[in-house]
LOKEDREN-198595 format. One record per residue: residue in one letter; z, y, x of N, C-alpha, C in turn. Coordinates in steps of 0.1 Angstrom, whole numbers, padded with zeros to 4 digits, always signed. Example, Ala and Ser with C-alpha at 12.3 -4.5 7.8 and 13.67 -1.06 7.14 Angstrom:
2
a+0078-0057+0132+0078-0045+0123+0078-0033+0132
s+0071-0022+0128+0071-0011+0137+0079+0000+0129
//
This chain:
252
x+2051+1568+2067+2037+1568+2063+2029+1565+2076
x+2033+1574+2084+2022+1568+2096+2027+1557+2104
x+2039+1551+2105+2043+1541+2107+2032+1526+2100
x+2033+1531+2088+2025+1522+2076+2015+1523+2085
x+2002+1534+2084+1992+1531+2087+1987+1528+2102
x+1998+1526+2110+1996+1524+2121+1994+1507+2121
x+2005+1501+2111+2003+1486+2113+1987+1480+2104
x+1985+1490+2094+1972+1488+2086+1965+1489+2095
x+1961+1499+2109+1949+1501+2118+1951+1486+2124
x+1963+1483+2130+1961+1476+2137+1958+1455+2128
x+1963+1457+2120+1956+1443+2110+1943+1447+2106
x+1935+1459+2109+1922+1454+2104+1921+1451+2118
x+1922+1461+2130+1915+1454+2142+1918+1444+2148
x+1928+1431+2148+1931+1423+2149+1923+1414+2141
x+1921+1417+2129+1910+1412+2121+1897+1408+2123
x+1895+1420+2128+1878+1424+2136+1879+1414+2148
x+1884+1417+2156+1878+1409+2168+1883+1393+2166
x+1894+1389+2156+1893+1373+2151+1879+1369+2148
x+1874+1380+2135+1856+1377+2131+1846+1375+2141
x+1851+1384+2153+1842+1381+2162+1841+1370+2174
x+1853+1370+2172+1858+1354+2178+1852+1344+2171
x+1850+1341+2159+1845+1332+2153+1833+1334+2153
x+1821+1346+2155+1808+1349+2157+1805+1343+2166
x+1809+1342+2178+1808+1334+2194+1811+1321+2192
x+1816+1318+2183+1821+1303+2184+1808+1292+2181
x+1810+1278+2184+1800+1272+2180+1807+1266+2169
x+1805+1264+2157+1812+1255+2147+1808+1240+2142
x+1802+1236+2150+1795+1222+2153+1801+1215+2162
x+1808+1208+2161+1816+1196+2171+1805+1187+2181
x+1808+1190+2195+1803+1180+2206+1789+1185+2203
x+1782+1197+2199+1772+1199+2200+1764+1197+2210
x+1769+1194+2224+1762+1195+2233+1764+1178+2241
x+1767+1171+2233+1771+1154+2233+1776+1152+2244
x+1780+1159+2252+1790+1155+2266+1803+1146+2263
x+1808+1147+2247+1820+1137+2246+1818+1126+2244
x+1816+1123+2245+1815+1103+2248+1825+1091+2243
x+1834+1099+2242+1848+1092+2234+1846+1086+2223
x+1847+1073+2214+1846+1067+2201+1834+1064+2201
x+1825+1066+2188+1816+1061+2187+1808+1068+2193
x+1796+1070+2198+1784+1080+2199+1774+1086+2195
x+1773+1096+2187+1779+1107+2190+1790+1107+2182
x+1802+1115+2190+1813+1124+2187+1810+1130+2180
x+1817+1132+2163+1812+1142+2158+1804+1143+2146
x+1793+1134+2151+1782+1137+2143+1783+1121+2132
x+1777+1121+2119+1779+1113+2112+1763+1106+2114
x+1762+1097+2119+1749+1087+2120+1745+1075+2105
x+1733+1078+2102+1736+1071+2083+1719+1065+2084
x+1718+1051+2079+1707+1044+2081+1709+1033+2090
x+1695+1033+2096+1692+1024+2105+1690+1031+2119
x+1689+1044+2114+1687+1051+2128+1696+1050+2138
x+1693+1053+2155+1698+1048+2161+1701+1060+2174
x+1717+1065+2169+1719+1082+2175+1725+1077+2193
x+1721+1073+2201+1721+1069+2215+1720+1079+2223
x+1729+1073+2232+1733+1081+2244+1721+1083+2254
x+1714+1094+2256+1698+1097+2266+1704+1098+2278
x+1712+1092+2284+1713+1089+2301+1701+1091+2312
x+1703+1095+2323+1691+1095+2332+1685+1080+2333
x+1696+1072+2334+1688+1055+2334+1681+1052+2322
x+1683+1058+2307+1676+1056+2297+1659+1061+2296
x+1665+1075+2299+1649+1085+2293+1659+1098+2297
x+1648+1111+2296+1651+1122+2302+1663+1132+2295
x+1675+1136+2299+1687+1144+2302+1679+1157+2299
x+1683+1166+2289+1680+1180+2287+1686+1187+2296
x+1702+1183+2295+1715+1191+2306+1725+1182+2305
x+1735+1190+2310+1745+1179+2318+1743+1165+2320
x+1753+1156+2314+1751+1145+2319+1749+1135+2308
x+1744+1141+2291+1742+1131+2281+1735+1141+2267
x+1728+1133+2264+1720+1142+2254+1719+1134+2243
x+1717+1140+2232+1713+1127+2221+1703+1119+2220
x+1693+1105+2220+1685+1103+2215+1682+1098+2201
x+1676+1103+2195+1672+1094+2181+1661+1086+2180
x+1666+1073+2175+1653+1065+2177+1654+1056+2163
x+1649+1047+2161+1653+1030+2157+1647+1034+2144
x+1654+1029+2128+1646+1026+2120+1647+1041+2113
x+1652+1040+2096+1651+1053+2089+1667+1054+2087
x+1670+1065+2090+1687+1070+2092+1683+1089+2095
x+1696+1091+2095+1697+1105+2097+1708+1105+2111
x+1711+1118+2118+1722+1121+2124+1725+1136+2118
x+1740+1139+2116+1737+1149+2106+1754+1153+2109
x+1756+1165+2108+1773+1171+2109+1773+1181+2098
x+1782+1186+2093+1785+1194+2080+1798+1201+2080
x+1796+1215+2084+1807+1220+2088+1818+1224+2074
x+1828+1229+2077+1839+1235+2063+1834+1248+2061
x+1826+1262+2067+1819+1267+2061+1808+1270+2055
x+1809+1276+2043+1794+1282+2041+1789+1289+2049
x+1776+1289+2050+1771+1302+2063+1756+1312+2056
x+1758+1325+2051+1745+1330+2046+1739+1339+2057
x+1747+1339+2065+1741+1347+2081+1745+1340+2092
x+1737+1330+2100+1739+1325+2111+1723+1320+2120
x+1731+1317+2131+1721+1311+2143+1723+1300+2146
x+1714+1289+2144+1711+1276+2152+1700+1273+2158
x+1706+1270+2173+1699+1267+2181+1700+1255+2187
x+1695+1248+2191+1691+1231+2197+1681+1234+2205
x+1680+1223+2219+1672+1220+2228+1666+1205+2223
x+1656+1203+2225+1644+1193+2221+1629+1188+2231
x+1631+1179+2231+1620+1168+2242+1615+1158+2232
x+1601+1154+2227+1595+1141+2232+1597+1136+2243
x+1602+1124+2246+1613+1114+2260+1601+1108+2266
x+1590+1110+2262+1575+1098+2268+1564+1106+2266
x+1558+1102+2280+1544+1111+2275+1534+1109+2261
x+1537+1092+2261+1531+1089+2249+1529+1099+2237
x+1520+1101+2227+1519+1108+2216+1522+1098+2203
x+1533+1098+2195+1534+1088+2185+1525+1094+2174
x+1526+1078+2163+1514+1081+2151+1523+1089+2144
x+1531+1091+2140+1540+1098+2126+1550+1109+2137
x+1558+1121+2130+1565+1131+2131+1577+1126+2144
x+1578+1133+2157+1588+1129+2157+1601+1137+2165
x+1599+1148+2155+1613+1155+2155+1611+1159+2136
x+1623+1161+2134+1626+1167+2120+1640+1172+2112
x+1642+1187+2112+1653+1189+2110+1654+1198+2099
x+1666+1195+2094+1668+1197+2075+1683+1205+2082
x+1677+1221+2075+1690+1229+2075+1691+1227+2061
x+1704+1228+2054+1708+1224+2041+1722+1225+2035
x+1725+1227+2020+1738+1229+2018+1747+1215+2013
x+1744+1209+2022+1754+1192+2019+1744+1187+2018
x+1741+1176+2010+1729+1164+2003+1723+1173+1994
x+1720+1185+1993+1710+1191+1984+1697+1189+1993
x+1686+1193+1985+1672+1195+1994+1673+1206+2001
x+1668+1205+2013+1670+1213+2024+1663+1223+2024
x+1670+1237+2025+1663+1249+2027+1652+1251+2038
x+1654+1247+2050+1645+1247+2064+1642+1234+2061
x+1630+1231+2061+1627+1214+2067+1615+1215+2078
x+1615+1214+2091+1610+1220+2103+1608+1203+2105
x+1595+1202+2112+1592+1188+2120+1579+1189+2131
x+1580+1180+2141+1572+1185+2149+1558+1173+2150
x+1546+1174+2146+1538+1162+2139+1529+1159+2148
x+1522+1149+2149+1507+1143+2160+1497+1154+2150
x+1489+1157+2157+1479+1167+2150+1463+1164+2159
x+1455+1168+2153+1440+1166+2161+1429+1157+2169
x+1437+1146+2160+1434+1130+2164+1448+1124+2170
x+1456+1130+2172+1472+1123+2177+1472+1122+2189
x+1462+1139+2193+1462+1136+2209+1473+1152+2211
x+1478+1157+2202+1482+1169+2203+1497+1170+2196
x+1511+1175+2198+1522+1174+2188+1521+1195+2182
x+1524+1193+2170+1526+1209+2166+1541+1214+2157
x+1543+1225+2155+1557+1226+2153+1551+1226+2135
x+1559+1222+2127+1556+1229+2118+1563+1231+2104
x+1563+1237+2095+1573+1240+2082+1571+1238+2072
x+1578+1231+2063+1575+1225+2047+1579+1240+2043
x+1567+1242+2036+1566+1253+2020+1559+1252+2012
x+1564+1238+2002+1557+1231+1992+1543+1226+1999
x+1542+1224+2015+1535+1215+2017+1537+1220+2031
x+1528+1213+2045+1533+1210+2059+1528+1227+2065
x+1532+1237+2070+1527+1248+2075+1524+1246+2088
x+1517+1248+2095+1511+1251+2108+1520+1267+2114
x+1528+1269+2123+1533+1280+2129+1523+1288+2134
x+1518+1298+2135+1505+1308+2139+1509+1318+2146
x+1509+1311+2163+1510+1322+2169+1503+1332+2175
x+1491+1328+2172+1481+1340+2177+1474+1351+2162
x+1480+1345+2155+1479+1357+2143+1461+1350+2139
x+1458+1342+2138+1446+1331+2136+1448+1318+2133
x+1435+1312+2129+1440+1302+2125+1441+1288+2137
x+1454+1288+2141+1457+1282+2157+1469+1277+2147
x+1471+1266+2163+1487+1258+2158+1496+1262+2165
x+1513+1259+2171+1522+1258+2179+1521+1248+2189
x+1514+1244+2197+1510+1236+2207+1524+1232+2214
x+1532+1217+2215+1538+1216+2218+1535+1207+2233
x+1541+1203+2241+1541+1191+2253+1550+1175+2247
x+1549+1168+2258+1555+1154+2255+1561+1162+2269
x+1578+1155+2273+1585+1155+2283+1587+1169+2291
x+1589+1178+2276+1589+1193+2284+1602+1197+2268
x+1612+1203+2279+1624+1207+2272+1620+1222+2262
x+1623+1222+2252+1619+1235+2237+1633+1237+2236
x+1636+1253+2233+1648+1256+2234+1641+1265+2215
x+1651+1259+2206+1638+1262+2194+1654+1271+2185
x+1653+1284+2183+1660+1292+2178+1657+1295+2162
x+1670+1296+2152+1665+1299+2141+1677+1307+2141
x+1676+1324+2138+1688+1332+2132+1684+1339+2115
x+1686+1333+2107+1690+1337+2091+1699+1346+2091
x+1692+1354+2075+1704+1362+2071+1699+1365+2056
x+1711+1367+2049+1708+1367+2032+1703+1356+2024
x+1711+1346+2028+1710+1335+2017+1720+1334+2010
x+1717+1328+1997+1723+1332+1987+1720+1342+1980
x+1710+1351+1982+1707+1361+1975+1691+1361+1978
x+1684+1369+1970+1668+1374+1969+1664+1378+1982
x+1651+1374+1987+1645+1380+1999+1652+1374+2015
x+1663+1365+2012+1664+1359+2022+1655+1349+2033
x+1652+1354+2045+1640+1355+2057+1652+1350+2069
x+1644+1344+2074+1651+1337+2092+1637+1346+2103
x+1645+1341+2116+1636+1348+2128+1637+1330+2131
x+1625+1328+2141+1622+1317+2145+1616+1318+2160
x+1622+1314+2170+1617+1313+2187+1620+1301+2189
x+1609+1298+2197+1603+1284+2207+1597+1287+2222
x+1610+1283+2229+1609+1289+2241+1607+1275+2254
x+1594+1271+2256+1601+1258+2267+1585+1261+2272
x+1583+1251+2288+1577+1253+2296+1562+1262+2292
x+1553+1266+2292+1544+1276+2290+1546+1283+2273
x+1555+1277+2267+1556+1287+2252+1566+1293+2253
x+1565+1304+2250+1575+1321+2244+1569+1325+2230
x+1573+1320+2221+1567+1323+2204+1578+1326+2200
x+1577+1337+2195+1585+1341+2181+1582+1347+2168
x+1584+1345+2157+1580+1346+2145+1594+1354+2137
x+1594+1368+2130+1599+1372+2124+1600+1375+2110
x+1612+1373+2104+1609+1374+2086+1604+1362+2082
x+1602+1355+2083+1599+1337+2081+1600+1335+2068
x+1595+1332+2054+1601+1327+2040+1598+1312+2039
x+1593+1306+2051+1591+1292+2045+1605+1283+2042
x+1602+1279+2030+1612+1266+2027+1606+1259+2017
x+1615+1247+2017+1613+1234+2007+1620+1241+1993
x+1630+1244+1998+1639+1249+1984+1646+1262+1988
x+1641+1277+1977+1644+1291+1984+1658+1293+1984
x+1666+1296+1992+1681+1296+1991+1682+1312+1987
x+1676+1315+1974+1677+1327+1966+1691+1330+1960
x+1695+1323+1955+1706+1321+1946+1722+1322+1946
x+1729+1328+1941+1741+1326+1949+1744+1311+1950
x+1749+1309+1959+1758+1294+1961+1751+1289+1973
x+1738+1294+1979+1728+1287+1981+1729+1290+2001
x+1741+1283+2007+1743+1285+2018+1739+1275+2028
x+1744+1275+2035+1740+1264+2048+1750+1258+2053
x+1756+1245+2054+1767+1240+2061+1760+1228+2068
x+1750+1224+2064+1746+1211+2077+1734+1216+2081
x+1740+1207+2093+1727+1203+2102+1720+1191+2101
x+1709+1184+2097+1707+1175+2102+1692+1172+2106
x+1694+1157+2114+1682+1153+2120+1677+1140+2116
x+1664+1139+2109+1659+1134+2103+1654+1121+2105
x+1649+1108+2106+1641+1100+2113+1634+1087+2098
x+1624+1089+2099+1613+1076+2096+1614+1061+2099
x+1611+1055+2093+1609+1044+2097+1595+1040+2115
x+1585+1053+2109+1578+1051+2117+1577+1064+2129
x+1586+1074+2127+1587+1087+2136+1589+1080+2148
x+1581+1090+2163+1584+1087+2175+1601+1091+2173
x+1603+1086+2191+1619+1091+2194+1615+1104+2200
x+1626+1111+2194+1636+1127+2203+1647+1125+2208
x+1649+1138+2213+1661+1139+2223+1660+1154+2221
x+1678+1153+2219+1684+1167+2214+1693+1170+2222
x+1697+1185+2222+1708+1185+2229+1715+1202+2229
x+1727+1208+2227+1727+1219+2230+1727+1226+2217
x+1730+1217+2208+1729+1224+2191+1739+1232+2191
x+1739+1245+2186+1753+1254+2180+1746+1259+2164
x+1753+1263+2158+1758+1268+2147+1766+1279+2148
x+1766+1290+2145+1775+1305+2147+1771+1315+2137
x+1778+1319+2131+1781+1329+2122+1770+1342+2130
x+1765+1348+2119+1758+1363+2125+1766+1373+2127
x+1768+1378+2133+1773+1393+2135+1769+1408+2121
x+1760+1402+2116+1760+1412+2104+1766+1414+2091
x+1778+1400+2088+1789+1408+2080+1801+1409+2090
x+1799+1409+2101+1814+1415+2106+1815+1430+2106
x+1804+1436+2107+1804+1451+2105+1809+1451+2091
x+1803+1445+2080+1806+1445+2066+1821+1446+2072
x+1827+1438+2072+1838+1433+2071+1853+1445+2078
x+1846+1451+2088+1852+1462+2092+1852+1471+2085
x+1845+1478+2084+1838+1492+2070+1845+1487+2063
x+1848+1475+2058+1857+1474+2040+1871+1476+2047
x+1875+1470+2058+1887+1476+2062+1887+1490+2063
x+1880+1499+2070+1881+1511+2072+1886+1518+2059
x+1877+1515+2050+1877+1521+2038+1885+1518+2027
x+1895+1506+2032+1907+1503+2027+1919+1510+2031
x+1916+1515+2042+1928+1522+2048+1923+1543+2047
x+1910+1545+2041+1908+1559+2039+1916+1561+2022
x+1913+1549+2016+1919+1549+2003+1933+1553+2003
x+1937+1546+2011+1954+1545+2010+1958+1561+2017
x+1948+1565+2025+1954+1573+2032+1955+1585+2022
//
């Protein structure tokens, strides 16, 4: 018997720290576009006219290391879709307008989503106040303005200033499901907690997250990405322990 439960302790904790090994992990391929191998990007599925290019220092401006993504050209997506569902995770991505210029139309836009359905997050960053100004902002059944002064103010972004723009979710697929939201680059530290904006509420069961993607218009300025991860939350790995534990108080 204690033989027995000695190998049961040790498959659940073997268990546990695998879960957490995959918590740490990024599950997004070449997220950070340094691979260069095949087509470009590595990885990611490019669909349209859009035009997913290598941001070289001789092109336009490098987030980090030595290659970043740009998106430019006509209406296309760049977009990756991982093999799991995710109802608790973190994605994070680094983001620049490449030119001081201010374009006429949106030109970042990113659709978290469960495959080709309508996208639960649809986040874009738009010309605002005569198109002398870019602001962050969120589709919830129409364009939201981010409020960080708790008034009626916008998310004031820059042209040619790196945004390191955080979203951690938890409970989708189910009622009451809420993300945290940080935008951290040269003079902004914003964060927003409990968040319910979406296009489509991922209330429901089934209603998880496996892609990423990035959006582009016919008439959107160019971005530059870089530094995308995807990672599982840490709050059913506790789940997931506890049901072991309590697998093994049963038996015991």
């Amino acid at each position: 018997m204690k033989h027995s439960l000695g190998i049961m302790v040790l498959a659940v904790v073997v268990g546990v720290l695998a879960v957490g090994r995959l918590a740490q992990a990024n599950m997004l391929t070449n997220g950070n576009f340094e691979d260069t191998s095949g087509t470009f990007p590595n990885g990611w599925l490019v669909s349209g006219g859009v035009a997913g290019q290598e941001s070289t220092t001789a092109q336009n401006l490098v987030i980090s290391g030595s290659e970043s993504l740009r998106v430019s050209g006509g209406v296309g997506n760049v977009t990756q879709t991982i093999a799991t569902d995710l109802a608790d995770f973190t994605l994070s991505f680094d983001w620049l307008r490449p030119f001081a210029s201010i374009p006429a139309n949106r030109t970042m836009n990113l659709h978290l989503r469960d495959g080709t359905a309508t996208p639960f997050i649809n986040m874009r960053v738009e010309p605002v106040n005569g198109d002398t100004e870019l602001a962050l902002q969120v589709f919830d059944g129409g364009w939201t303005d981010l409020d960080p002064a708790g008034a009626a103010t916008q998310l004031i972004l820059e042209t040619e200033t790196a945004y390191t723009i955080t979203i951690t979710a938890s409970g989708f697929g189910a009622a009451g499901a809420t993300y945290d939201l940080s935008v951290v680059g040269g003079s902004v530290n914003e964060s927003f907690t409990a968040v319910d904006l979406y296009q489509n509420d991922p209330f429901s069961a089934g209603e998880l997250v496996n892609t990423v993607r990035f959006d582009r218009q016919g008439s959107h300025g160019s971005s530059t990405f870089d530094n995308v991860t995807l990672t599982p939350e840490p709050a059913s790995l506790a789940l997931l322990g506890l049901g072991g534990l309590a697998v093994l108080r049963r038996r015991g």
